[in-house]
LORO-746337 format. One record per residue (C-alpha): x, y, z; residue in three letters. Coordinates in Angstrom, 2 decimals. Layout:
BEGIN
       u       v       w resn
       X       Y       Z  ALA
...
end
This chain:
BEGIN
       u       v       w resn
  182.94  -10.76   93.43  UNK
  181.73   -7.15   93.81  UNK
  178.13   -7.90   91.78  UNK
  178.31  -10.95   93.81  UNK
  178.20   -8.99   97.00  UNK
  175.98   -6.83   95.92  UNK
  173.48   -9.35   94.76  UNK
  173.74  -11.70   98.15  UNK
  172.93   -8.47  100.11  UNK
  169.78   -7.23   97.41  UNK
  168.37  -11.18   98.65  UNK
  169.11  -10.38  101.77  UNK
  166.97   -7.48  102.29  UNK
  164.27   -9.46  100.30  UNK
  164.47  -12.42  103.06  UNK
  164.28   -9.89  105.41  UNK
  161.11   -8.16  103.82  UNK
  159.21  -11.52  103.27  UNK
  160.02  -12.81  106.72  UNK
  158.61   -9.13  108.27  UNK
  155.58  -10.28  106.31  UNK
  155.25  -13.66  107.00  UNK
  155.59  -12.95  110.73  UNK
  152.78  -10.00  110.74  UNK
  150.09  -12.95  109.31  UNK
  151.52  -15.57  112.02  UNK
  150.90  -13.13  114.41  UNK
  147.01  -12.50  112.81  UNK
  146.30  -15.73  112.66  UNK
  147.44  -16.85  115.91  UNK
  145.28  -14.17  117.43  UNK
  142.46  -15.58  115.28  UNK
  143.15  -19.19  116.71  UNK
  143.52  -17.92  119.62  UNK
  139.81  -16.38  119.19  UNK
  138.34  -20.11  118.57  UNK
  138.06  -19.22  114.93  UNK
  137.55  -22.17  112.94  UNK
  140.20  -23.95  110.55  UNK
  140.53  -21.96  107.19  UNK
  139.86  -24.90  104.84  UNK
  136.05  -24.96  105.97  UNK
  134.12  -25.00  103.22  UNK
  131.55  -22.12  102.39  UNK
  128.03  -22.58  103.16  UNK
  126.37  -19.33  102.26  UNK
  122.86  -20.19  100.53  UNK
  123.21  -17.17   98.27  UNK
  127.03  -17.62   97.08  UNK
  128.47  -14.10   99.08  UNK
  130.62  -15.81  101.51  UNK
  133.16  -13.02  102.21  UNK
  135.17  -16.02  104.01  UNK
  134.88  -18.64  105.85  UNK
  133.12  -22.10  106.14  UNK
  130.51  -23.98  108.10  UNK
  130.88  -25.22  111.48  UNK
  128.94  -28.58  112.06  UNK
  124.97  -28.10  113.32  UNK
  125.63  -28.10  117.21  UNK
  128.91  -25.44  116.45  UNK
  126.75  -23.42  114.39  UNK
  123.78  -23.16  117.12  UNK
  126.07  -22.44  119.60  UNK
  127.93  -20.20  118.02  UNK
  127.31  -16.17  119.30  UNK
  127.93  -13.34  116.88  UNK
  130.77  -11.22  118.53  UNK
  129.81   -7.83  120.28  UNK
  130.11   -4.61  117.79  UNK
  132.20   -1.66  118.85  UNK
  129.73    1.46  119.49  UNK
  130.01    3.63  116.37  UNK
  131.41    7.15  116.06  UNK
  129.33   10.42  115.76  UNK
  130.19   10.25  112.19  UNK
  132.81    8.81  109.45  UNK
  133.91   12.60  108.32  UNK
  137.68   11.92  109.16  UNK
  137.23    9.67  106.18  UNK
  136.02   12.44  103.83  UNK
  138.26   14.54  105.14  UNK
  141.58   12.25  105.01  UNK
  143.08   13.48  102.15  UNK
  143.48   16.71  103.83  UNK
  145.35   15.25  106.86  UNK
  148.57   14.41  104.92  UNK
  151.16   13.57  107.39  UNK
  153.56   16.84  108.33  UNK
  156.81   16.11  106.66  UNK
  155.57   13.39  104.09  UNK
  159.01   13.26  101.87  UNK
  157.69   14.40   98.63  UNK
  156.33   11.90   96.30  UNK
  155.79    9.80   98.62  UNK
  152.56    7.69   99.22  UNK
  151.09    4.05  100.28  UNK
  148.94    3.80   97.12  UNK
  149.88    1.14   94.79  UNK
  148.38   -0.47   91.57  UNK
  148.95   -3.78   89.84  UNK
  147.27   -5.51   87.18  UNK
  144.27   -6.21   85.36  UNK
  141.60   -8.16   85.11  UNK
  141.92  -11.56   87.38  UNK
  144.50  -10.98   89.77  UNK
  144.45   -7.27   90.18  UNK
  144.31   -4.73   92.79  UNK
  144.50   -1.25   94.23  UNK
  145.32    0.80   96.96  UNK
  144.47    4.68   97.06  UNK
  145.36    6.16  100.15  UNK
  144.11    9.52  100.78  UNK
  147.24   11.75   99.21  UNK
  146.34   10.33   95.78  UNK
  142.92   11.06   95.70  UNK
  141.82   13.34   92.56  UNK
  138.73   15.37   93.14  UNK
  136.58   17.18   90.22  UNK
  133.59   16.85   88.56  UNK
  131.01   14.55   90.07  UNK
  128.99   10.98   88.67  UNK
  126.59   11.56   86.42  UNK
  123.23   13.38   87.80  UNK
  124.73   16.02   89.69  UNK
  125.83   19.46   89.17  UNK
  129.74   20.26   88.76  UNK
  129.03   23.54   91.07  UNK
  126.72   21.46   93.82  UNK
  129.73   18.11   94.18  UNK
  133.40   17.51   93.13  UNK
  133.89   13.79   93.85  UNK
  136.75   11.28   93.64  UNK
  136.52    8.26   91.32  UNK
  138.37    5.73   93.40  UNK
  137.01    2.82   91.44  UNK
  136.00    2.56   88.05  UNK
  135.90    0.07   84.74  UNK
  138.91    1.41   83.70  UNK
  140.59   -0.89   86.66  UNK
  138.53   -3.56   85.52  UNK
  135.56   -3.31   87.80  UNK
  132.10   -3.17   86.63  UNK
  131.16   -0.30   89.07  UNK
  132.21    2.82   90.02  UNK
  133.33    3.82   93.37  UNK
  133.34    7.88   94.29  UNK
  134.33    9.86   97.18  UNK
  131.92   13.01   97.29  UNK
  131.27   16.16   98.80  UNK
  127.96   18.06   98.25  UNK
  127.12   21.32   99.03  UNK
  123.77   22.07  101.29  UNK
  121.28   21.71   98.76  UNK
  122.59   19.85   96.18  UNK
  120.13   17.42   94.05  UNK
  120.32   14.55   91.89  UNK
  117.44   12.33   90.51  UNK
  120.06    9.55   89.26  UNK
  122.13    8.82   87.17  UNK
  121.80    9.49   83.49  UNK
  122.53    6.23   81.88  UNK
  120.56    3.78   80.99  UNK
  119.69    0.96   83.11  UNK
  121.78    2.56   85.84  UNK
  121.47    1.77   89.61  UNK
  122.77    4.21   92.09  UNK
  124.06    3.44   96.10  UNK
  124.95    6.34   98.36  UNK
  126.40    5.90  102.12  UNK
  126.56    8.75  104.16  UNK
  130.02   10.01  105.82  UNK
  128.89   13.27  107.26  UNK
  126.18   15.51  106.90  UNK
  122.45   14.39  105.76  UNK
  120.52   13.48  102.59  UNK
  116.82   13.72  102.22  UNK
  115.67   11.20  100.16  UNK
  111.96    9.32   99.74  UNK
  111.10    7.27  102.60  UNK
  109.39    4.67  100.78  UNK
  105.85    5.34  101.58  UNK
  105.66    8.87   99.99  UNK
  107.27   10.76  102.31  UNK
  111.02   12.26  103.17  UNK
  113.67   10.33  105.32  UNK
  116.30   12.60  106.74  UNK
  119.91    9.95  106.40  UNK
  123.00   10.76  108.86  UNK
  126.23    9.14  108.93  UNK
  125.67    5.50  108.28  UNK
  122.33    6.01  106.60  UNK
  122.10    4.42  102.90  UNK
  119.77    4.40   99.59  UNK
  119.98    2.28   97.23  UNK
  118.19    3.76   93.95  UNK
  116.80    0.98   90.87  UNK
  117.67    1.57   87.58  UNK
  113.84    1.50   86.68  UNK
  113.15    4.73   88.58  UNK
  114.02    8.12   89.35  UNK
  115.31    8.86   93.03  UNK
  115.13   12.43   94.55  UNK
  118.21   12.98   96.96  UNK
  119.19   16.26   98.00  UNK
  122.34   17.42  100.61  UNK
  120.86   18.04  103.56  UNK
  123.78   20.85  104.55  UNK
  127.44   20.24  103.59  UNK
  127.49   16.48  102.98  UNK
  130.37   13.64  102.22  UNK
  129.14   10.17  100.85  UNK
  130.34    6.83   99.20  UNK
  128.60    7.05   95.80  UNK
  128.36    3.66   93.61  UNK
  126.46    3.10   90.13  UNK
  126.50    0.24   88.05  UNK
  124.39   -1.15   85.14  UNK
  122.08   -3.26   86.46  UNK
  122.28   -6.63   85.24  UNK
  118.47   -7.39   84.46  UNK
  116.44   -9.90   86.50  UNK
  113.10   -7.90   86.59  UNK
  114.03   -4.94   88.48  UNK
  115.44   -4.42   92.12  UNK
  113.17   -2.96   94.79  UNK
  114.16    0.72   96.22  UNK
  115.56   -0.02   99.78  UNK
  116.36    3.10  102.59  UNK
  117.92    2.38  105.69  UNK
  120.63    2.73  108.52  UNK
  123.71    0.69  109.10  UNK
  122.04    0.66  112.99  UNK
  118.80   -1.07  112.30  UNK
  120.52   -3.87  109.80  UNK
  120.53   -7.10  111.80  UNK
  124.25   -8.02  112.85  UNK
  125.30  -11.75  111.32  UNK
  127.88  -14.08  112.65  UNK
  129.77  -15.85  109.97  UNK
  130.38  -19.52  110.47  UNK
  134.41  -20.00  110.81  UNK
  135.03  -15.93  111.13  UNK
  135.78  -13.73  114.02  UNK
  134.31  -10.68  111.96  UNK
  130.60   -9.13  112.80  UNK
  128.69   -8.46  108.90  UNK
  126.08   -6.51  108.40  UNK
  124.44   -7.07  104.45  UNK
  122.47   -3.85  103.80  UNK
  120.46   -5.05  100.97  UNK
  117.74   -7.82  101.05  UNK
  119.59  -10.95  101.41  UNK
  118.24  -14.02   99.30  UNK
  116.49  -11.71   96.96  UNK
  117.74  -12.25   93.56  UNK
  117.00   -9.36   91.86  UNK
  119.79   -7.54   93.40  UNK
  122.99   -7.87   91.27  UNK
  125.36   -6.23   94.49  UNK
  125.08   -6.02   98.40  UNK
  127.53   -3.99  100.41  UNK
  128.86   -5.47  103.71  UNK
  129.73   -3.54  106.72  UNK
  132.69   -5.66  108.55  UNK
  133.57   -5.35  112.62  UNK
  136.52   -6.77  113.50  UNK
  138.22   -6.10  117.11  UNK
  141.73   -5.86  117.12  UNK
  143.31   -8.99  116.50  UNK
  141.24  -10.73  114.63  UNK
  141.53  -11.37  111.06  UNK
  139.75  -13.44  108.01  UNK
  139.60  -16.60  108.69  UNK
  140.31  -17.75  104.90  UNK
  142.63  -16.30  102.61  UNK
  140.37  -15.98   99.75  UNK
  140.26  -16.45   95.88  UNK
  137.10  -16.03   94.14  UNK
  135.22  -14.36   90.85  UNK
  133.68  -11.61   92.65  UNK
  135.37   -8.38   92.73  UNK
  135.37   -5.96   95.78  UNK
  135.58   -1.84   96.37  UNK
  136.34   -1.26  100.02  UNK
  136.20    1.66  101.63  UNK
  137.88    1.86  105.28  UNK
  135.94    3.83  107.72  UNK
  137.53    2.90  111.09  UNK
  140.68    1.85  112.34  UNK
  143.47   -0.37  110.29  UNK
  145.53   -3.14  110.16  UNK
  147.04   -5.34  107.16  UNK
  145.41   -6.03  104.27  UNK
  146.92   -8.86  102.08  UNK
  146.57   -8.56   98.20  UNK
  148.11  -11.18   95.63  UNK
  151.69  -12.08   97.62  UNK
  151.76   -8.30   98.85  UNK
  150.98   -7.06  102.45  UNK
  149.84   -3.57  102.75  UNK
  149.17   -1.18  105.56  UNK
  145.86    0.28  105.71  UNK
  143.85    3.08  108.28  UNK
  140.68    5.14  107.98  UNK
  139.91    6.92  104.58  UNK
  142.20    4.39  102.47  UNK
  140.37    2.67   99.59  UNK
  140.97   -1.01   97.84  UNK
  139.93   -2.81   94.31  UNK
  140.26   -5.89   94.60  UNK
  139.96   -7.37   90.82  UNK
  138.23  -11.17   90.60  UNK
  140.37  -14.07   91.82  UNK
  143.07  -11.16   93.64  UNK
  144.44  -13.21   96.69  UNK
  143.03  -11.51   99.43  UNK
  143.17  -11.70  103.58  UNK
  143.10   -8.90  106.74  UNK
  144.01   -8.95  110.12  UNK
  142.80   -5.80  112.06  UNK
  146.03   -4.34  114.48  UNK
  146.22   -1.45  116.98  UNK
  143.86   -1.07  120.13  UNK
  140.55    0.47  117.59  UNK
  138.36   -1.84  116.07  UNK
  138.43   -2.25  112.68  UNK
  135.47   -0.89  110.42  UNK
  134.85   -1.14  106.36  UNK
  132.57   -1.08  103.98  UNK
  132.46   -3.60  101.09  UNK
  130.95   -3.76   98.03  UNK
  130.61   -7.06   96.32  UNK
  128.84   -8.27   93.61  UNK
  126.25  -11.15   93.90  UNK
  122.94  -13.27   92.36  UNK
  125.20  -13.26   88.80  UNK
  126.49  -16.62   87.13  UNK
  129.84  -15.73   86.14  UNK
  129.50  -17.47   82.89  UNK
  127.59  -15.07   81.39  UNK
  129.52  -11.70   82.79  UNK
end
């Protein structure tokens, strides 16, 4: 009777848990319905096969449709480089949101900023210029790699050393110089971004003390991608049929020579995806702004500013944005790849 107790009060607790759960997504979706967000079983309609979520609205919706207004940016994202340093006063010890689970299809994970290991930096890069954070890598599964990175003022790469490797850098805080694509320098703040081909070498230097989002990958042949420079500003804001979230794609769109494109997401709070999605490509995210709950496989998770996510291919996935600050992230995803041959 004892072990019977004990067992009826272990499901208890469980209930409890999955009901907590299941109430925080009613909640997020109600406030997406509540948004005129459109059913989740639209089908996608994305000419280029990146959906992040969400399906098409007929004609007249679509033309009618507005994208939703985007929250005014802040000075800078350095309270995401820096999160890992703002550990909670009396954090019990061992104690920490990040989580791993799985491999392959069907895995995912979360590294909040206490489990973030810094040393030495990607490839191209001098261990006494950068110590970095590999957040993602192919030892999850992923055929990228994600780093967090601080350079000192001054600090220079020309690439990556590998062959066939393509390099994308997103600046946090500080500045990079880097070519402007006519033959002259381009000073990037917080938000600015470079993406560098695999068939060339790219000059960036730290423009004073500097944090970024670093990704390289091997690029996946198709004739060579085009060097693109830019600002997260002066990228053209896209409603999604059937979602309540603004997107902003930072690499050409349509142009198949890219094997990736990384999405910057809006969402206000309460709104969430507007499809809980399973599909073959495979995401790093990065949040910069805000938090809410992120869903992964049959697990809910609470994320804020500075956490990071893998999200494997075919990993369950869904987020509703809580709290009164809107909700920013960036995504990587790859794209322009048949499956069948990866």
């Amino acid at each position: 009777m004892a072990r019977a107790g004990r067992r009826s009060r272990v499901t208890g607790v469980l209930l409890t848990a999955a009901a907590v759960a299941t109430a925080v997504a009613a909640a997020a979706v109600a406030a997406t319905a509540a948004a005129d967000v459109a059913p989740p079983d639209a089908a996608c309609a994305a000419d280029d096969g990146t959906c992040a979520a969400g399906g098409a609205p007929s004609p007249s919706a679509a033309s009618a449709a507005e994208p939703p207004s985007s929250p005014s940016p802040p000075a800078d994202y350095s309270a995401v480089a820096t999160a890992h340093r703002q550990v909670a006063a009396g954090t019990p010890p061992g104690s920490t949101r990040s989580v791993t689970a799985g491999h392959g299809g069907g895995s995912y994970a979360l590294v909040a900023p206490d489990s973030r290991v810094y040393g030495a930096p990607p490839s191209g890069w001098a261990a006494s210029d950068m110590t970095a954070a590999a957040v993602v890598t192919h030892m999850l599964g992923a055929h990228f790699s994600m780093w967090l990175a601080d350079a000192v003022d001054g600090a220079t790469s020309t690439g990556p050393e590998g062959a066939f490797a393509e390099r994308f850098l997103y600046v946090l805080s500080g500045g990079l110089l880097v070519p402007d694509g006519e033959g002259g320098e381009r000073r990037l703040g917080p938000g600015g971004f470079v993406y560098c081909p695999s068939n060339r070498h790219t000059r960036v230097t730290a423009d004073g003390a500097t944090s970024m989002i670093l990704i390289d990958r091997v690029y996946e042949a198709v004739g060579g991608a085009p060097y693109v420079v830019g600002h997260e500003d002066d990228v053209a804001v896209e409603a999604v049929p059937g979602e309540a979230f603004d997107l902003r794609r930072l690499l050409p769109v349509g142009d198949k020579r890219y094997d990736f494109n990384i999405h910057i997401m809006d969402f206000a709070p309460g709104a969430s995806l507007g499809v809980r999605e399973v599909h073959y490509n495979m995401h790093g995210l990065v949040m910069l702004r805000g938090g809410g709950i992120y869903r992964l496989g049959r697990e809910y998770f609470h994320v804020t500013a500075g956490d990071v996510l893998w999200m494997g291919p075919f990993t369950l996935q869904w987020y509703a944005a809580l709290g009164t600050t809107p909700t920013r992230y960036l995504l990587y995803k790859d794209v322009n790849r048949d499956p069948t041959y990866k």
